[in-house]
C-alpha positions, 0 to 999 in steps of 0.5 A: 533500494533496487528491491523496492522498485519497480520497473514497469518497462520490463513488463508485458501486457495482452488483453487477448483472455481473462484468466483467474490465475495464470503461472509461468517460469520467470527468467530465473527459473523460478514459480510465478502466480498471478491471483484474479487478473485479466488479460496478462501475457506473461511470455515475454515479462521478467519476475516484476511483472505484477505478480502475487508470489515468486518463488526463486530457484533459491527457494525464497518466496516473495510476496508481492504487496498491493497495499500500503505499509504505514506501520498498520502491518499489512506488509506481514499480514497479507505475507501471512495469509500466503505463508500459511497455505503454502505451508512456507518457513516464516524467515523464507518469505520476503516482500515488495510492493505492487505497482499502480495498476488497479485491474492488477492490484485493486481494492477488492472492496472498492474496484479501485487500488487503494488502502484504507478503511481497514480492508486490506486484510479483509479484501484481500484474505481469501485472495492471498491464501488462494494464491499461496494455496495454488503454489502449494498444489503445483509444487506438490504436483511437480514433486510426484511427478518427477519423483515418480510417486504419490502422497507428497507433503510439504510442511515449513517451506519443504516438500517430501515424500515420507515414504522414501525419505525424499525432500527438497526445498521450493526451489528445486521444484519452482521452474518443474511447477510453473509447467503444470497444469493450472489447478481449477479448484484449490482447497484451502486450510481449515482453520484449526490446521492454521500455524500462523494464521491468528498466531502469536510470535510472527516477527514483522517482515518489516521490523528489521528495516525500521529497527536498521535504518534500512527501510526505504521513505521518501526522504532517502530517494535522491536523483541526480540534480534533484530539486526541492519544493516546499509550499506556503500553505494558507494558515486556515482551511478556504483561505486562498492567497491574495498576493505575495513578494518575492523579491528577498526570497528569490535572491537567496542562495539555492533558490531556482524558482518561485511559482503561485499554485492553487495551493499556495506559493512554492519555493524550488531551490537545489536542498530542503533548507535553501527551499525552507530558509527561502518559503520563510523569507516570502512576504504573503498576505492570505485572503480569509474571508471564506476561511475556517475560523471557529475556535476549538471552543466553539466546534466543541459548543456545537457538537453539544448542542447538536448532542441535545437534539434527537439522533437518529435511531438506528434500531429500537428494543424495550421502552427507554422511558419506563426504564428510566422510570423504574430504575432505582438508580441512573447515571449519565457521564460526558465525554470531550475528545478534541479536534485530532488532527492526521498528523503522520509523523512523516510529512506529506511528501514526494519525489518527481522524476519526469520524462518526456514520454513518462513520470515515476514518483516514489511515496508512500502511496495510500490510493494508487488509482485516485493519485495515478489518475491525477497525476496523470490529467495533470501533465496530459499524459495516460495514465500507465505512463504513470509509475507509481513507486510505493515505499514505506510510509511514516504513518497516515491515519487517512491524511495521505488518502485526501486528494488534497494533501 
């Protein structure tokens, strides 16, 4: 679980220059590149510090994730996009994700961090691959140099240089490549020279994890002394709770506090089935007056009815009426698609540790700066004093984006 996390107190950060891309040598000697970000003072940070690309003395290259894997690929999508210009072996490339920190890891579409509206490739495309791409120039860089030649070439993860016969790994060269000088200009692959790009064959960075039992969700987090919370969530959307008894419930084993939030009634207890057997037991009575009620019958009559109205035109070509009138045969068909609700197969969730001076929470985080941000005004703290630990999620389809799951 170590590698998923991040340790924000172990990085530093200076707002005295803006910087496109800035490399150092990380405590392990190794190579890292910071792609498009501002003000970052890397002198005194280990490896965690919101990098893009790590490349380990033992010539592992790790990828450092700003969007959220929930079963959509990104994980092996934006992986691919460095692989591909750094011209690395696909089974030497791992993965994390990135931390909460939208001026290090925004939504290039949005300004702020998040995943959705399938942008995280598109955003991020020619990001990565500059990324991967001036990792590439740098090794290949420090490889003349120490060897004391030109026409150096790196091709699946090693660098050589034909002519003598010389190769290496990315790790030899990683700490010799973080002090060159910083490429102004990189020049990226074109896309007949792609070998993973669009190609088929990739196996998912995150397939061994899932197929294993080894990937990392919310429900394998346990702190010490950890409490559970489930919420008595009204039946209806606008439905608000009108009052509640608790005299049962709180009696019950494990039960340690019974709270009303906006939201509903809340059960604290020491394990999930305390919490579950407790929330059951609460006696509520829910004011529906503003409640949602229509019936899938009678959303469906809607839509139908609004089907029958003029739409909007969004571009115009021919004349539809004559056609209809010319042609020889017309056809006209119904379609019905019912309400689909988000429902992930993983439930809305969330761990909690919090500090006097700070909060880490560990999910599936799908908009990093929204949830940062309330989380912070919520417990009057700043919000880097909020740590945001992104682990993977069982699927979303939006549901995690609103603010209010």
């Amino acid at each position: 679980m170590k590698n998923l996390l991040f340790n924000s107190d172990q990085a530093s950060f200076s707002q005295d220059r803006r910087n496109f891309l800035k490399v150092t040598a990380a405590v392990s000697g190794g190579l890292l590149l910071e792609m498009s970000i501002p003000g970052l003072s890397m002198a005194e940070a280990s490896w965690q510090a919101n990098a893009f690309l790590r490349i380990d003395q033992d010539a592992t290259v790790t990828v450092i994730i700003k969007h959220l894997e929930m079963g959509q690929g990104t994980y092996t999508g934006l992986a691919t996009l460095v692989a591909e210009e750094l011209d690395a072996n696909w089974e030497q490339i791992r993965v994390e994700a990135a931390p909460a920190n939208a001026k290090l890891y925004k939504n290039l579409f949005w300004g702020t961090q998040g995943t959705g509206g399938s942008t995280a490739i598109a955003n991020a495309f020619q990001q990565m691959r500059k990324a991967g791409a001036t990792a590439r120039q740098m090794l290949m860089a420090a490889a003349a140099e120490q060897w004391q030649v030109d026409s150096i070439e790196i091709s699946n993860g090693r660098i050589s240089h034909p002519a003598s016969g010389r190769s290496a790994g990315f790790g030899e060269f990683a700490a010799a490549a973080a002090k060159q000088p910083l490429p102004l200009d990189v020049e990226l692959k074109d896309p007949k020279e792609f070998r993973l790009i669009g190609k088929e064959g990739l196996v998912r960075k995150d397939n061994i994890d899932k197929t294993q039992g080894t990937a990392i969700y919310t429900q394998d987090i346990f702190l010490p002394n950890m409490l559970t919370a489930l919420v008595a969530h009204p039946p209806r959307f606008g439905a608000k709770l009108k009052s509640y008894n608790a005299d049962t419930a709180i009696k019950m084993p494990g039960v340690k506090h019974i709270v009303q939030i906006p939201t509903g009634v809340a059960v604290v207890a020491t394990d999930f089935w305390s919490a579950k057997t407790a929330r059951d037991a609460l006696k509520i009575e829910w004011d529906e007056s503003e409640a949602f009620k229509l019936s899938s019958d009678a959303i469906m009559a809607q839509y139908k009815k609004m089907a029958a109205q003029p739409g909007a035109i969004a571009a115009q070509k021919g004349n539809l009426s004559k056609g209809r009138q010319a042609a020889k045969q017309t056809l006209s068909a119904s379609f019905e698609f019912p309400y689909l609700a988000h429902a992930a197969m993983e439930p809305m969730n969330c761990v909690v540790d919090l500090h006097t001076d700070a909060c880490d929470l560990y999910y599936g985080v799908q908009m990093n700066t929204g949830d940062q941000m309330a989380v912070a005004k919520a417990l009057n703290m700043k919000p880097e004093q909020v740590r945001l630990h992104m682990l993977y999620a069982g699927g979303s389809f939006g549901r995690r984006a609103n603010p209010k799951s």
